[in-house]
N, C-alpha and C positions, 0 to 999 in steps of 0.2 A: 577447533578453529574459530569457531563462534563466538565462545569465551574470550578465547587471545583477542580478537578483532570490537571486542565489546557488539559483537549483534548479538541479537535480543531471540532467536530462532528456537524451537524448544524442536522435537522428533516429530509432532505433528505435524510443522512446516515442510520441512523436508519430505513425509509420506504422502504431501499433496501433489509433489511436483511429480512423483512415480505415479501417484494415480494419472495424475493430468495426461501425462505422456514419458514413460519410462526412456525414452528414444534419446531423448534432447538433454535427461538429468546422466550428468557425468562427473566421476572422482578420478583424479591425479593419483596417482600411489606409488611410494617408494618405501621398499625395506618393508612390503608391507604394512606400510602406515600410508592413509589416506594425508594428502599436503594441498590439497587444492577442491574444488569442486565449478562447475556453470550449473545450471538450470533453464528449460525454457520450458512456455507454457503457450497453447496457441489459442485465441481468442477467436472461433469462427475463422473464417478466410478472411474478415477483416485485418487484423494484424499477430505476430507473434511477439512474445517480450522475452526479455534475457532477466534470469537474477540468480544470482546465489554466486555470482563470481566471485570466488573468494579464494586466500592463498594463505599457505603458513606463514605467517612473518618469518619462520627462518628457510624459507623457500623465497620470498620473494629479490626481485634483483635477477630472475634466471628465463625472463619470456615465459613463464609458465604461465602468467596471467592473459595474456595475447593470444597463449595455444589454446587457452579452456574457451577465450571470445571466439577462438575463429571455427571452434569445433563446434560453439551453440550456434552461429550463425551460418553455420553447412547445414545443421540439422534442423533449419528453416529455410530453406534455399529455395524451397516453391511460393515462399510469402513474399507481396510484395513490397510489407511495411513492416518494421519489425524496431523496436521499442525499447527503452530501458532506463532507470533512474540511476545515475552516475555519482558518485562521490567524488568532491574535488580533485581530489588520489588518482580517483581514474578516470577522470576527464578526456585527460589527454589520448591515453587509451582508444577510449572512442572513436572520437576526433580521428584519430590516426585508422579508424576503421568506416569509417565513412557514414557517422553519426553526426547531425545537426541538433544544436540545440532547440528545445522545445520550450522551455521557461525553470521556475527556477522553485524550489520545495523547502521548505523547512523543518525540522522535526523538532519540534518542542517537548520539552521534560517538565514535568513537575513531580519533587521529590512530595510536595505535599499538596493540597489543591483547595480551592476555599473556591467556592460558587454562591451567589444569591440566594438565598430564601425566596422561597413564594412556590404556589400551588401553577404546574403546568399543565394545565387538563386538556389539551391542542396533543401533547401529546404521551402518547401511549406502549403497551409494552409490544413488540412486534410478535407475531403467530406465527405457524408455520402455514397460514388458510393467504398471510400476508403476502407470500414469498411469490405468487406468478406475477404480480403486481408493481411489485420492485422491480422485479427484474427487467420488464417491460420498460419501465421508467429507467434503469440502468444502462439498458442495452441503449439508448440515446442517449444519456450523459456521458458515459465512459464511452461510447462511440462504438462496441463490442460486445458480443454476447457473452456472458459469463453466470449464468444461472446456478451452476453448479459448485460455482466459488461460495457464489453468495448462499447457499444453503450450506456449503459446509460451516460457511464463517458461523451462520446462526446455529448449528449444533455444536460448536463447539463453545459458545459466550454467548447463550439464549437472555442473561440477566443485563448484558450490554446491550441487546438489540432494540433498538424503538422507531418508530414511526410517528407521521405526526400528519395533520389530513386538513384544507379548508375548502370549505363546501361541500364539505364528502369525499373528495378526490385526496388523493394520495399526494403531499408536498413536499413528504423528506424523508429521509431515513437513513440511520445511523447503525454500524454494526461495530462491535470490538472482537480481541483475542489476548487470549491470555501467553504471556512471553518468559523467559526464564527470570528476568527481572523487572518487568513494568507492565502493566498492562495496556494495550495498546488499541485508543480508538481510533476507527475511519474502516472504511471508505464513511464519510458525511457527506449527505448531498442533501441540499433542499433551496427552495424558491429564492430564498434569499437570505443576509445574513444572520438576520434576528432570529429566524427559523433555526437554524443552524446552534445558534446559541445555547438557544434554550434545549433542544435536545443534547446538546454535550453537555449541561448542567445538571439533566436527569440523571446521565448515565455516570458523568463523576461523582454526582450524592451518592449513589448508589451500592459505587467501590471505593469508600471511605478509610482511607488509612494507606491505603495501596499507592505504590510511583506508577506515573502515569506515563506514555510518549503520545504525541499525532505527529501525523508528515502532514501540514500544513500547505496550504496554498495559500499566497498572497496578494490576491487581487483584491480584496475585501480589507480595509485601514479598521473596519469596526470590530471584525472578524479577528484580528491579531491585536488589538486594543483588549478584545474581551480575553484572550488567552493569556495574557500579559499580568492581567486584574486577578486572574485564577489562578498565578502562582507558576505559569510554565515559562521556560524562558531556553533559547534555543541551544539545542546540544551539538548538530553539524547539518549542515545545507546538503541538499541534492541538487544534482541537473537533470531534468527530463529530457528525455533525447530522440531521437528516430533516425533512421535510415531508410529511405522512399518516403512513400505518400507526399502526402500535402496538408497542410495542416485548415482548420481545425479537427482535431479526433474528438468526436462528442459536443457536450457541452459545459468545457472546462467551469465555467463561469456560477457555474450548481455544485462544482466540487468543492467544499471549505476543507474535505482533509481528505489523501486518498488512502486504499487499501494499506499499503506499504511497497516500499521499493522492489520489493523481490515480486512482488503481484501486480502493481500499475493500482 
């Protein structure tokens, strides 16, 4: 289904959402063939998010996609915020599920990528001595606890991970993974957007040759000017979404790219 839908998901995505919480990961099945899948994942009692809604193209047309939302959002029924990046497609969906928009993602591609020359010594390769540290810093920007995303993301694309620090403090930090066809950086977060740059530039030298994706935010004009220069150029839009709370969740405004849609 992945394939057909062009996602990018390899079997490690998928064996995260069982670890996270077997409960909430659910398959559609006919004839013995899996046609559909939701996923949810809960981030502390702050909020839970929906991903992996997904349908066979030769299934969809049948409410199948509506039964897999309303079965993810039963099996978050004690949360009182609950989250999800929406593709045009299924906007409407949402919407009809008592989802407000939250703003608006981008995912840029680049089949090939050309970054600046020059020496970044600000910053560096991320450790695992790194990880209490981020996360800390994390759990205020993404507005949720998630510590154990974030170590898995760094075991699985330790040569993507970096950091980057002024005045000794911790100011940013970038993680990727690796997809069935791109590799795929974010969550990016740092002080501001030059910060931000310069660590995506490490980490694209780094994976040379390779297609790349990020889910981009767009609040930064310099931030999408320098992605633009690098060769990516956007392949489909997301909508962030929620149902409860209030917003703001974190500190969007540190995020230049996040995890991915199916993670927040």
């Amino acid at each position: 289904m992945c394939r057909l839908s062009r996602w990018d998901q390899v079997a490690r995505d998928w064996e995260r959402f069982l670890a996270a919480g077997p409960s909430g990961a659910t398959a559609a099945v006919r004839d013995g063939r899996v046609i559909g899948s939701s996923a949810t994942i809960r981030y502390g009692a702050r909020f839970g998010w929906v991903g992996m809604v997904l349908v066979d193209p030769a299934a969809r047309g049948e409410g199948l996609g509506s039964s897999l939302l309303t079965h993810a959002i039963e099996s978050l029924h004690d949360m009182t915020t609950i989250r999800l990046d929406a593709t045009p497609a299924g906007h409407p969906l949402y919407l009809k599920h008592g989802f407000i928009d939250e703003c608006g993602l981008r995912r840029m591609e680049a089949a090939t990528v050309v970054v600046r020359d020059g020496p970044h010594p600000a910053i560096t390769a991320m450790t695992a001595d790194d990880l209490p540290e981020i996360a800390a810093m994390d759990r205020v920007v993404f507005g949720a606890p998630r510590a154990e995303l974030l170590e898995w993301m760094y075991a699985g694309a330790p040569e993507s991970a970096v950091v980057t620090r002024r005045s000794g403090r911790l100011a940013g930090y970038g993680f990727g993974r690796h997809g069935f066809e791109f590799e795929h950086l974010g969550p990016i977060v740092a002080i501001d957007a030059g910060m931000a740059e310069d660590m995506t530039a490490v980490c694209l030298s780094r994976r040379g040759g390779r297609p790349f994706i990020i889910d981009a935010t767009c609040h930064a004009d310099e931030w999408m000017e320098f992605l633009g220069q690098a060769g990516f150029r956007e392949q489909r839009p997301f909508i962030r979404m929620h149902r409860g709370g209030q917003l703001p969740f974190g500190e969007p405004h540190l995020q230049f790219a996040v995890l991915g849609p199916e993670f927040g």
